[in-house]
Each structure stands twice: as structure tokens, then as C-alpha cells.
PDB file as gemmi writes it, atoms N, CA and C in Angstrom:
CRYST1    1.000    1.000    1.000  90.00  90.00  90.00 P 1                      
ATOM      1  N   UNK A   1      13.553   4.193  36.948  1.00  0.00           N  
ATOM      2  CA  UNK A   1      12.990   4.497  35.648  1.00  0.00           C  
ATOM      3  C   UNK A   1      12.367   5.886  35.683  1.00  0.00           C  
ATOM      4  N   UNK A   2      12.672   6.531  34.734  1.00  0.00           N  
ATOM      5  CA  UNK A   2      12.031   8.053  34.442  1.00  0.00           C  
ATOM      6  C   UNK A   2      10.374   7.946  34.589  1.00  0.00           C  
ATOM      7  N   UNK A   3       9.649   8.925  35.175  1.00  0.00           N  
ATOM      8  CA  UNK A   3       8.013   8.888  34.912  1.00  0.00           C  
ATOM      9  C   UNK A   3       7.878  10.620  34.879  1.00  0.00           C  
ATOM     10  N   UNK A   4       7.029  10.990  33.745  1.00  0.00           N  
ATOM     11  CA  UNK A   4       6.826  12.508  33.879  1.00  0.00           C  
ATOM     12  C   UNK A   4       5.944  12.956  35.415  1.00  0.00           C  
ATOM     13  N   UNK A   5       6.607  13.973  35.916  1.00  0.00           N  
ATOM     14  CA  UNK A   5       6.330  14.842  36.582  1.00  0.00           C  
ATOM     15  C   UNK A   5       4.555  15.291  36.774  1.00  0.00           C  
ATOM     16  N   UNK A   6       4.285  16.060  35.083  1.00  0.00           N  
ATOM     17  CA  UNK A   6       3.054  16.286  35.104  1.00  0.00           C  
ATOM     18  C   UNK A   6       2.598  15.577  33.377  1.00  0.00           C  
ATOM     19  N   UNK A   7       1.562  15.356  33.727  1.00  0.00           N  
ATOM     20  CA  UNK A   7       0.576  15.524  32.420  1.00  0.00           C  
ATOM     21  C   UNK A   7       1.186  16.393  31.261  1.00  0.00           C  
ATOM     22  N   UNK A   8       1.235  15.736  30.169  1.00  0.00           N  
ATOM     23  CA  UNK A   8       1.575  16.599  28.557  1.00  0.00           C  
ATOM     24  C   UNK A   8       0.002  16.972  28.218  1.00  0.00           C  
ATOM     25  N   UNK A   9      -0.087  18.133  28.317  1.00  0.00           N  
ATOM     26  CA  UNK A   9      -1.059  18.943  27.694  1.00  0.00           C  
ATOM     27  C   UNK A   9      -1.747  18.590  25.944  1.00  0.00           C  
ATOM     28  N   UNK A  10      -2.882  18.922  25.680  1.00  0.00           N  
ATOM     29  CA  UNK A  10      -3.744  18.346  24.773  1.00  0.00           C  
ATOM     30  C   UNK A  10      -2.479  19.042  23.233  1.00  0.00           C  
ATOM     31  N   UNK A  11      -2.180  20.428  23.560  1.00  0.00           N  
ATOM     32  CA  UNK A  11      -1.748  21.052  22.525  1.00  0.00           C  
ATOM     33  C   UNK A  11       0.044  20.035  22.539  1.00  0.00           C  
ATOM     34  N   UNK A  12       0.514  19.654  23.235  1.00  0.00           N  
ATOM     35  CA  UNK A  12       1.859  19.095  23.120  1.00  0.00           C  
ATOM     36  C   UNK A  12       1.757  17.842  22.271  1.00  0.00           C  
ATOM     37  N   UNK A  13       0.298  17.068  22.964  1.00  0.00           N  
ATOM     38  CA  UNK A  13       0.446  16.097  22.132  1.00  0.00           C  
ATOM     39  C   UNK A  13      -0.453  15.756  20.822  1.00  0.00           C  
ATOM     40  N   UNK A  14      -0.962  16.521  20.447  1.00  0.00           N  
ATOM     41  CA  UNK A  14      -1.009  16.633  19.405  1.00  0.00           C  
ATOM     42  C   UNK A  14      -0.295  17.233  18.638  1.00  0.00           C  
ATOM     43  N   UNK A  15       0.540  18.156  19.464  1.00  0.00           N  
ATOM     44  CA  UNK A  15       1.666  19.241  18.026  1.00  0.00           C  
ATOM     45  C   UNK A  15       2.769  17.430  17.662  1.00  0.00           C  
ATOM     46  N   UNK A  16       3.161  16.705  18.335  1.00  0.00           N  
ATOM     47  CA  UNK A  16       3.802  15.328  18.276  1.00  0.00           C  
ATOM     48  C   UNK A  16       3.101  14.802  17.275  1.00  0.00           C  
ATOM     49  N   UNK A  17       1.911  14.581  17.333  1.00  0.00           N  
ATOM     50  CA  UNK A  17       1.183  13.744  16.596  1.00  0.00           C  
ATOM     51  C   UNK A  17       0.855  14.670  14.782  1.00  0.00           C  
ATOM     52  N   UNK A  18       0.863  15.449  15.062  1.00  0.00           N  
ATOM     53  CA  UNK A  18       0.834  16.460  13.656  1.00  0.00           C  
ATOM     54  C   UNK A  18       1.732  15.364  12.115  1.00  0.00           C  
ATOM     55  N   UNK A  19       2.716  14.960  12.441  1.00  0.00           N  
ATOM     56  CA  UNK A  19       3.462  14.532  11.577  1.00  0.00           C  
ATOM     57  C   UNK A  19       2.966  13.165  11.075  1.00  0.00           C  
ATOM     58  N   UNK A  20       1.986  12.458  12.035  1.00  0.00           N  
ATOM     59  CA  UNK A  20       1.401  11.037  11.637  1.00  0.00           C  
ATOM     60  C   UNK A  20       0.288  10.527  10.385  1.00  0.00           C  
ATOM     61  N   UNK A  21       0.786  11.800   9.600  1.00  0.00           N  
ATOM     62  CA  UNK A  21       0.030  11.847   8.877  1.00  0.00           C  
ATOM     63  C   UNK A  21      -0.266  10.462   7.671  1.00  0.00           C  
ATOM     64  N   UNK A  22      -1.337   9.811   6.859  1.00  0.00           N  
ATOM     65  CA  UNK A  22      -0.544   9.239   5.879  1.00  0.00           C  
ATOM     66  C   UNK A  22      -0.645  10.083   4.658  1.00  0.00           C  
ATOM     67  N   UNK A  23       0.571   9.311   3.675  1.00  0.00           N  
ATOM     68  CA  UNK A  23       0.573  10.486   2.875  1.00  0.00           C  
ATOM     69  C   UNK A  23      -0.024   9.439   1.208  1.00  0.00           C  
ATOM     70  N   UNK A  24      -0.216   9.795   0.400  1.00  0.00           N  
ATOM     71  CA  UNK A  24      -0.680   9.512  -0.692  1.00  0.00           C  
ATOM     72  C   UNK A  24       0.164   9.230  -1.540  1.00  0.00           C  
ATOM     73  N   UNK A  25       0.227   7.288  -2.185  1.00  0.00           N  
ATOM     74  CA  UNK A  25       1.505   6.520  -2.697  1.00  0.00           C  
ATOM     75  C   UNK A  25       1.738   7.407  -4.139  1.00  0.00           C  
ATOM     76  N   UNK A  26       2.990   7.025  -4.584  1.00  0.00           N  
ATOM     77  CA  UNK A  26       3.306   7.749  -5.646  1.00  0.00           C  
ATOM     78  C   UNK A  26       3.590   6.710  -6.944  1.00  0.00           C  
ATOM     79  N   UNK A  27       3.498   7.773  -7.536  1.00  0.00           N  
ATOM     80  CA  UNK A  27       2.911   6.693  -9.054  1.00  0.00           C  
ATOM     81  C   UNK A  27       4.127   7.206 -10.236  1.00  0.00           C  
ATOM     82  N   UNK A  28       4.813   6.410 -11.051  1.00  0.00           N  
ATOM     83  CA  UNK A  28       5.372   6.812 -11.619  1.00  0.00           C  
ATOM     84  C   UNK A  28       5.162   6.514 -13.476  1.00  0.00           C  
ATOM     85  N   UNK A  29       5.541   6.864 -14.614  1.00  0.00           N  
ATOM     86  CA  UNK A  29       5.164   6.508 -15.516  1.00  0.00           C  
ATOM     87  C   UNK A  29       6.015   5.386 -16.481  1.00  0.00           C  
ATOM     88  N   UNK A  30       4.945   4.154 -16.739  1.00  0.00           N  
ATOM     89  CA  UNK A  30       6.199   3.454 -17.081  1.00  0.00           C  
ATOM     90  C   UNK A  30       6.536   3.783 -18.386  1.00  0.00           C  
ATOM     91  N   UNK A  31       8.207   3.234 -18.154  1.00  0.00           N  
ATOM     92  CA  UNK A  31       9.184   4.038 -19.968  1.00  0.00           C  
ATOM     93  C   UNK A  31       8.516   2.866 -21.290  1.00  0.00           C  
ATOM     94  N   UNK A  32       8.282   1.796 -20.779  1.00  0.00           N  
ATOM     95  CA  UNK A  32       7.617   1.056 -22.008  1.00  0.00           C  
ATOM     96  C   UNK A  32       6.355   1.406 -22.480  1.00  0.00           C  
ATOM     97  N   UNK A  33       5.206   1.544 -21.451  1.00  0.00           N  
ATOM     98  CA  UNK A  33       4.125   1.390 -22.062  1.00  0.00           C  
ATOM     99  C   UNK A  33       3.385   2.977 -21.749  1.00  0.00           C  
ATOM    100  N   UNK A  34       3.973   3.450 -20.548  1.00  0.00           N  
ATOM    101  CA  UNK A  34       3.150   4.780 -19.809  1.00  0.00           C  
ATOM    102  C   UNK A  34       2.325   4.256 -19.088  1.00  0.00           C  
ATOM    103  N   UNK A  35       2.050   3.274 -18.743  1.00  0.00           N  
ATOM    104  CA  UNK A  35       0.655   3.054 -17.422  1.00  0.00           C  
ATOM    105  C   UNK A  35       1.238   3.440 -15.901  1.00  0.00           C  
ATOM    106  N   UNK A  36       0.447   4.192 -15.427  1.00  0.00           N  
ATOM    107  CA  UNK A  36       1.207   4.159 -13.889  1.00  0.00           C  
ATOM    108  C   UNK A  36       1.642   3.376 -13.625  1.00  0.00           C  
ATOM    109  N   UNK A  37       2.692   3.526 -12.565  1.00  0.00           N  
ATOM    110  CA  UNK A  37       3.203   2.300 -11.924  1.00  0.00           C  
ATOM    111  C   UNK A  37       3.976   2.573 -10.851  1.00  0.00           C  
ATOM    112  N   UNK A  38       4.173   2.101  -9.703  1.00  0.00           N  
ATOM    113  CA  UNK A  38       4.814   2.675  -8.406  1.00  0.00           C  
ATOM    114  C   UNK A  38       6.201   2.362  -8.331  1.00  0.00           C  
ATOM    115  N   UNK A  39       7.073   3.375  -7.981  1.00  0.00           N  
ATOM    116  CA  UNK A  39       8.537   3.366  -8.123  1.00  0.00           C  
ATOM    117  C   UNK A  39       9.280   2.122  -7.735  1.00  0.00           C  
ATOM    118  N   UNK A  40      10.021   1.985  -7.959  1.00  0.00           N  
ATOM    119  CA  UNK A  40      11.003   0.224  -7.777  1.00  0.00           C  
ATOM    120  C   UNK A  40       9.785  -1.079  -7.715  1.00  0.00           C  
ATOM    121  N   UNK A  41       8.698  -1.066  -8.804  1.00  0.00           N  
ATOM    122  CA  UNK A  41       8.259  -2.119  -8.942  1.00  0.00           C  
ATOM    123  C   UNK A  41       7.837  -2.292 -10.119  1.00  0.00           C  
ATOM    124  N   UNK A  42       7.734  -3.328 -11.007  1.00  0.00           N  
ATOM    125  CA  UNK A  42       7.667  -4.031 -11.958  1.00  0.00           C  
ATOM    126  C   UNK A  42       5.924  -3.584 -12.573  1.00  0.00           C  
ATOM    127  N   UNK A  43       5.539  -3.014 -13.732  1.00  0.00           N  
ATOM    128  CA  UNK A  43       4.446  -2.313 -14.155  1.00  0.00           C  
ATOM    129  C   UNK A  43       3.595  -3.382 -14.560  1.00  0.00           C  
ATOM    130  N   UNK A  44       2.424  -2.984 -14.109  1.00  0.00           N  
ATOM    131  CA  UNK A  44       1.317  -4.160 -13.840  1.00  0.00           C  
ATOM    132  C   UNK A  44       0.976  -4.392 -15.599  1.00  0.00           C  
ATOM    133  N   UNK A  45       0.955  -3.520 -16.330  1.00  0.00           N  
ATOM    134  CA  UNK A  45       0.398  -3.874 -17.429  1.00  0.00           C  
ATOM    135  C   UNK A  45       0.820  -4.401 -18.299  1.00  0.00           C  
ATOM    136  N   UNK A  46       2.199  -4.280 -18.273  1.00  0.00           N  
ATOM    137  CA  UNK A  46       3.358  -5.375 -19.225  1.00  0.00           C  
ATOM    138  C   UNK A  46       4.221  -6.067 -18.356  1.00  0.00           C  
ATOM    139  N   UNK A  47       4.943  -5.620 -17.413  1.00  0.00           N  
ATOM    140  CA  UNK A  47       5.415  -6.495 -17.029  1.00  0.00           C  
ATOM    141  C   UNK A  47       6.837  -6.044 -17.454  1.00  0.00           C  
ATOM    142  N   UNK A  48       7.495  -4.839 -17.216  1.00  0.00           N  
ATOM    143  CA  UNK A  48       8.587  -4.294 -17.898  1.00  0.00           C  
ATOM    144  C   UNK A  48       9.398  -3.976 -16.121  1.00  0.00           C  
ATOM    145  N   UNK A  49      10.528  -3.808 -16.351  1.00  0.00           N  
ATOM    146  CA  UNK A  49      11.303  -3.773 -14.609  1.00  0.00           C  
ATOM    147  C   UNK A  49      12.549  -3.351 -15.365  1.00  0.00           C  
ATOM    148  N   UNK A  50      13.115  -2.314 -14.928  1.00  0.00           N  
ATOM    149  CA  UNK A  50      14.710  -2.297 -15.501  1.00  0.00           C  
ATOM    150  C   UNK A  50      15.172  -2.491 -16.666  1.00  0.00           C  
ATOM    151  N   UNK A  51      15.035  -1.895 -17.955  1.00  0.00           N  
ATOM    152  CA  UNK A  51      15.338  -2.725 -19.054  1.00  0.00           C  
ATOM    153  C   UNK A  51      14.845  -3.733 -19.121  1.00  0.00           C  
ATOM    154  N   UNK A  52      14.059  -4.736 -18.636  1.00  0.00           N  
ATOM    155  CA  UNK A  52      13.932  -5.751 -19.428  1.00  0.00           C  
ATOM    156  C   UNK A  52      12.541  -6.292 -18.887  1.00  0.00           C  
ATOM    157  N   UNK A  53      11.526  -7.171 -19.909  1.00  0.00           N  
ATOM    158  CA  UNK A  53      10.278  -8.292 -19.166  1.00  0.00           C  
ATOM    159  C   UNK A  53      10.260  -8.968 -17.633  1.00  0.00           C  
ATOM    160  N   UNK A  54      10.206  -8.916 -16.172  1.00  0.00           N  
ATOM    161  CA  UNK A  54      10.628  -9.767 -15.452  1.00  0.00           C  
ATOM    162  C   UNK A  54       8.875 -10.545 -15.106  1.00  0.00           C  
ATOM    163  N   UNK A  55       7.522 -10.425 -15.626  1.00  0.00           N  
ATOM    164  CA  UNK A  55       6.894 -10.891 -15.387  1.00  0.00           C  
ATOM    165  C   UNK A  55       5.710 -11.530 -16.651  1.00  0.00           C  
ATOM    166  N   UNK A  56       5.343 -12.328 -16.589  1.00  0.00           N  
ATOM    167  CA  UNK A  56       3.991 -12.519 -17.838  1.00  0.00           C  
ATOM    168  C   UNK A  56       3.064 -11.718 -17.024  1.00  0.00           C  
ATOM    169  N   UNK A  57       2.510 -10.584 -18.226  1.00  0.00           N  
ATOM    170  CA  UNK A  57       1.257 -10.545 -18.202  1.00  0.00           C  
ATOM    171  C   UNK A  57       0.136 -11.470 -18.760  1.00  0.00           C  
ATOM    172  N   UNK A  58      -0.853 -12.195 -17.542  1.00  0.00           N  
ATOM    173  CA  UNK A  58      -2.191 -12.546 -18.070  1.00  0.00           C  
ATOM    174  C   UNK A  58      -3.533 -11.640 -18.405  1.00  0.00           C  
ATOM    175  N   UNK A  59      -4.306 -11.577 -19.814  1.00  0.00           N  
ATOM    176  CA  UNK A  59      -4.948 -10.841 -19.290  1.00  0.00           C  
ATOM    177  C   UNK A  59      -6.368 -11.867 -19.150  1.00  0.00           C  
ATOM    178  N   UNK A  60      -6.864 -10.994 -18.562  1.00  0.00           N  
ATOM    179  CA  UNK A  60      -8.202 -12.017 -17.977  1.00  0.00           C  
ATOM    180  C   UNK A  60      -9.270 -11.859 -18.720  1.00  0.00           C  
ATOM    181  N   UNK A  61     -10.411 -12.329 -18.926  1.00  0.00           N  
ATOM    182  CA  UNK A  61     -11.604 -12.317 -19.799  1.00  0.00           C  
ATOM    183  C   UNK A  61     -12.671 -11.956 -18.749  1.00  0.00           C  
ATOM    184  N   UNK A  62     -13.552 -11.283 -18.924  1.00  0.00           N  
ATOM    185  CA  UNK A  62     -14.885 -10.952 -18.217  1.00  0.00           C  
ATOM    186  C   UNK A  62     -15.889 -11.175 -19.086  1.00  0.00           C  
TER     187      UNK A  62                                                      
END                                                                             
């Protein structure tokens, strides 16, 4: 089995680690109503997916 030679230096492994970033979800606008809503999923506020209703919205009372 392979084992390194020497030690990877502080700058190697972090230049590796540079890319682990997270990145910030994306929001799209829905065509029925306009409320955000995140790409390939069904919009929380109506309930619109592809052309057509695929969920009931409840709304709740406070």
C-alpha cells in the first residue's frame, strides 16, 4: 500500500481544502404566485410544480 514519503505542508493542504466551501441555496421565482422557491421543488405557498397543483396548501392560524 502507498504511504507518503513526507508530511503535506500547511499551505498544500489547505490550497485542497480551499474548494470546501458551502455555498448559499438558490431560490427561484415561482411562475404562479412569485414567492421564492428552490429549483425542482414544488412552491411552499401554493403548491404549484410543473404546470400544475401537486400539493394542498394549509394555512395555519396563530
Amino acid at each position: 500500500m502507498a504511504v507518503p514519503k513526507r508530511r503535506k505542508s500547511r499551505a498544500k493542504r489547505d490550497s485542497r481544502r480551499a474548494n470546501h466551501k458551502i455555498s448559499a441555496r438558490a431560490f427561484n421565482e415561482c411562475p404562479n404566485c412569485a414567492a421564492p422557491k428552490e429549483p425542482h421543488r414544488a412552491c411552499g405557498a401554493c403548491g404549484w410544480y410543473k404546470d400544475r397543483y401537486v400539493l394542498e396548501v394549509v394555512e395555519v392560524e396563530v
